[in-house]
C-alpha positions as CSV (number, residue, x, y, z in Angstrom):
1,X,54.3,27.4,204.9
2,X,58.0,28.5,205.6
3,X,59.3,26.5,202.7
4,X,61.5,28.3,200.5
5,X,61.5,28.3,197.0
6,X,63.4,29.3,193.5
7,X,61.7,31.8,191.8
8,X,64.5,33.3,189.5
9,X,66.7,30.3,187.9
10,X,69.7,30.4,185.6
11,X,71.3,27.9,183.3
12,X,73.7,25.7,184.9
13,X,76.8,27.0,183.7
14,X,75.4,30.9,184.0
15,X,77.2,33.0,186.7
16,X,74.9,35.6,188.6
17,X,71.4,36.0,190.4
18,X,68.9,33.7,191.3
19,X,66.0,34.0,193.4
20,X,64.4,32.5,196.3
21,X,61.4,33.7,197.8
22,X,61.2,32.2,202.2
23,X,57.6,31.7,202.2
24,X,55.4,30.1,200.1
25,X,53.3,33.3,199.6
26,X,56.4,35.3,198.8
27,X,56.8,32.6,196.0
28,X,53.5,32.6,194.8
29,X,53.5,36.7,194.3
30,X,57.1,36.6,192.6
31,X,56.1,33.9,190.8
32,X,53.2,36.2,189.6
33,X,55.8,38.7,188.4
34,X,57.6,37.4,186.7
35,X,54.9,35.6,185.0
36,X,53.4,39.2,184.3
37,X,56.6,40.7,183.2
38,X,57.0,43.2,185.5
39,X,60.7,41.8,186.7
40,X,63.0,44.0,184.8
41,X,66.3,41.3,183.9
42,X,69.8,42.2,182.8
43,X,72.4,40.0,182.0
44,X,76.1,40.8,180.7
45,X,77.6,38.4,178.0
46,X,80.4,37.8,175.4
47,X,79.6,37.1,171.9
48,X,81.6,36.2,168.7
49,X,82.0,38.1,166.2
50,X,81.6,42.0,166.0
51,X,78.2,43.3,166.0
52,X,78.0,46.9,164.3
53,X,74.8,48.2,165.5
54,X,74.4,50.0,169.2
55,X,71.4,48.1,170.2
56,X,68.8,45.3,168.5
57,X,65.8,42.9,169.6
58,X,65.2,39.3,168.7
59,X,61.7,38.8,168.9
60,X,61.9,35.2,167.5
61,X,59.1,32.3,169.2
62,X,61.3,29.2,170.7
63,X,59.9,25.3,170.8
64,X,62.4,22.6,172.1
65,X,64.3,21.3,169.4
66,X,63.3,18.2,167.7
67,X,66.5,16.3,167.4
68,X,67.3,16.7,171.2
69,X,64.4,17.7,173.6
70,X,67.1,19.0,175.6
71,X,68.1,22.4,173.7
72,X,65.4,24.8,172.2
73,X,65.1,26.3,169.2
74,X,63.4,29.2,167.1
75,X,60.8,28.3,165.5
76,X,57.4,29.0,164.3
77,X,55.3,25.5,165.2
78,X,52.4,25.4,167.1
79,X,53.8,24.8,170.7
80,X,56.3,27.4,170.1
81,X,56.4,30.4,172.6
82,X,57.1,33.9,172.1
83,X,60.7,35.4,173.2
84,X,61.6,38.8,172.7
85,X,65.3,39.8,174.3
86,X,66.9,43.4,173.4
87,X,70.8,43.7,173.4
88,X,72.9,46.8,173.8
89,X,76.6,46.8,172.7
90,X,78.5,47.9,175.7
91,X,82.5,47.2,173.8
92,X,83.3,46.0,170.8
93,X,86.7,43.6,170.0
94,X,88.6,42.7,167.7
95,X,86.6,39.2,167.7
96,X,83.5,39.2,169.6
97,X,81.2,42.1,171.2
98,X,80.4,43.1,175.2
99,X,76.5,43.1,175.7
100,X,74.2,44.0,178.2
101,X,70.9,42.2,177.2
102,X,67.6,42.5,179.0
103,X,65.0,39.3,178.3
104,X,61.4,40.5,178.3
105,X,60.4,36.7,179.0
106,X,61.9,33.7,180.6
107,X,62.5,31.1,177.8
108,X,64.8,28.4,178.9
109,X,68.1,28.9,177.0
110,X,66.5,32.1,175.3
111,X,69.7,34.5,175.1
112,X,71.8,31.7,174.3
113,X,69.3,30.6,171.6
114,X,68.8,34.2,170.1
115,X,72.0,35.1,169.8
116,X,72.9,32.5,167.9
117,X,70.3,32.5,165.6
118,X,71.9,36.1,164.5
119,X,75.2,35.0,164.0
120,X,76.6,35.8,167.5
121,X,76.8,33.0,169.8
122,X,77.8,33.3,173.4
123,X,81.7,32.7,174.2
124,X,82.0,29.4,175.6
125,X,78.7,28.1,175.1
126,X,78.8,24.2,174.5
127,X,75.5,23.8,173.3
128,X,74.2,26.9,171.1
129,X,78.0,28.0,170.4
130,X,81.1,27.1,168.4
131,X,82.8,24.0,169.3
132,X,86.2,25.3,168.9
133,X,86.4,26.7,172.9
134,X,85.7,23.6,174.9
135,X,87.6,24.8,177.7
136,X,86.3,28.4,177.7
137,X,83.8,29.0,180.5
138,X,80.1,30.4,179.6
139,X,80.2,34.2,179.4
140,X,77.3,34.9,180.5
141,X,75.9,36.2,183.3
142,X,72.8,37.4,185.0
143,X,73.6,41.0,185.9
144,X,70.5,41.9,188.2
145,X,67.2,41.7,188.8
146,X,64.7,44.9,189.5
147,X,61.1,44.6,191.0
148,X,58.5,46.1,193.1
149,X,58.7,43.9,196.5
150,X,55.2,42.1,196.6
151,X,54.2,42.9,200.2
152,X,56.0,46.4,201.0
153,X,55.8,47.5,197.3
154,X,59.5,49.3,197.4
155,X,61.1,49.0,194.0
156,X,64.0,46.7,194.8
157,X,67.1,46.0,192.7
158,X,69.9,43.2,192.9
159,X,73.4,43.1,191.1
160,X,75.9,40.6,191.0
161,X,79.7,41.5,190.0
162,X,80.8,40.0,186.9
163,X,83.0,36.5,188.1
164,X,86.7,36.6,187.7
165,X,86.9,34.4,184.8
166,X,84.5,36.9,183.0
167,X,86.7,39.7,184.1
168,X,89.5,38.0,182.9
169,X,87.8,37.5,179.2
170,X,87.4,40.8,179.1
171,X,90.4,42.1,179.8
172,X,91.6,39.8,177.3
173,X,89.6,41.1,174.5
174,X,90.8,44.7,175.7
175,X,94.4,43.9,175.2
């Protein structure tokens, strides 16, 4: 009864928020949230390339990719599942675009996954990205989390500072 559990997870090499509900009922009615949608996500992330618009959605379904069951995919099969994430451009470089990007679901790999399918693959990503920055850490990073607590029903909010390393991209970009 008083065993905790993950509710909110992030990749492995994703800086930021995670979430663990103490009880197992706290679980169960977070879980029930997010399932629902009604968790209000925002990560922060580093792309290639300059994007030239303010804002966009990707509402592209995702299966796991058939050549390695690992990574996911788009694509339009039948076990695929919808993912819909909108992006804001916060800064544009030289090189590669600031975003703040708010996933309406919980697809593993989804922002990774959708912004590379548009031509803008997260710095430093290994997987979905360009293999030309092995040594660059994964910009990206989940932000904070919003919701309405499931016993007291407050409206709750979490943020996590960017990491160092992030900072340190950025700042990079800006000079």
């Amino acid at each position: 009864e008083l065993r905790p559990g993950i509710v909110h997870r992030i990749d492995k090499d994703t800086s930021g928020l995670i979430l663990i509900a103490k009880t197992d009922q706290a679980h169960y009615l977070l879980a029930q949230k997010f399932a629902n949608r009604q968790v209000q996500k925002e990560y922060h992330c580093l792309v290639h390339g300059v994007i030239d618009h303010l804002e966009g959605d990707i509402e592209q379904a995702l299966d796991r990719d058939p050549a390695d069951w690992q990574k996911r995919c788009v694509s339009n099969g039948p076990k695929s599942k919808d993912a819909f994430t909108h992006y804001k451009l916060e800064e544009r470089f030289s090189y590669a675009s600031y975003l703040r990007v708010h996933p309406r679901t919980g697809r593993m790999h989804q922002i990774r996954v959708h912004l590379s399918y548009i031509g803008h693959p997260v710095v430093g990503d290994k997987i979905y990205g360009l293999k030309h920055d092995p040594n660059i850490h994964l910009a990206l990073h989940a932000f904070s989390l919003s919701l309405e607590h499931p016993i007291s029903k407050k409206q709750i909010s979490w943020e996590a500072p960017l990491p160092n390393d992030f900072v340190a991209m950025l700042e990079n970009e800006r000079k």
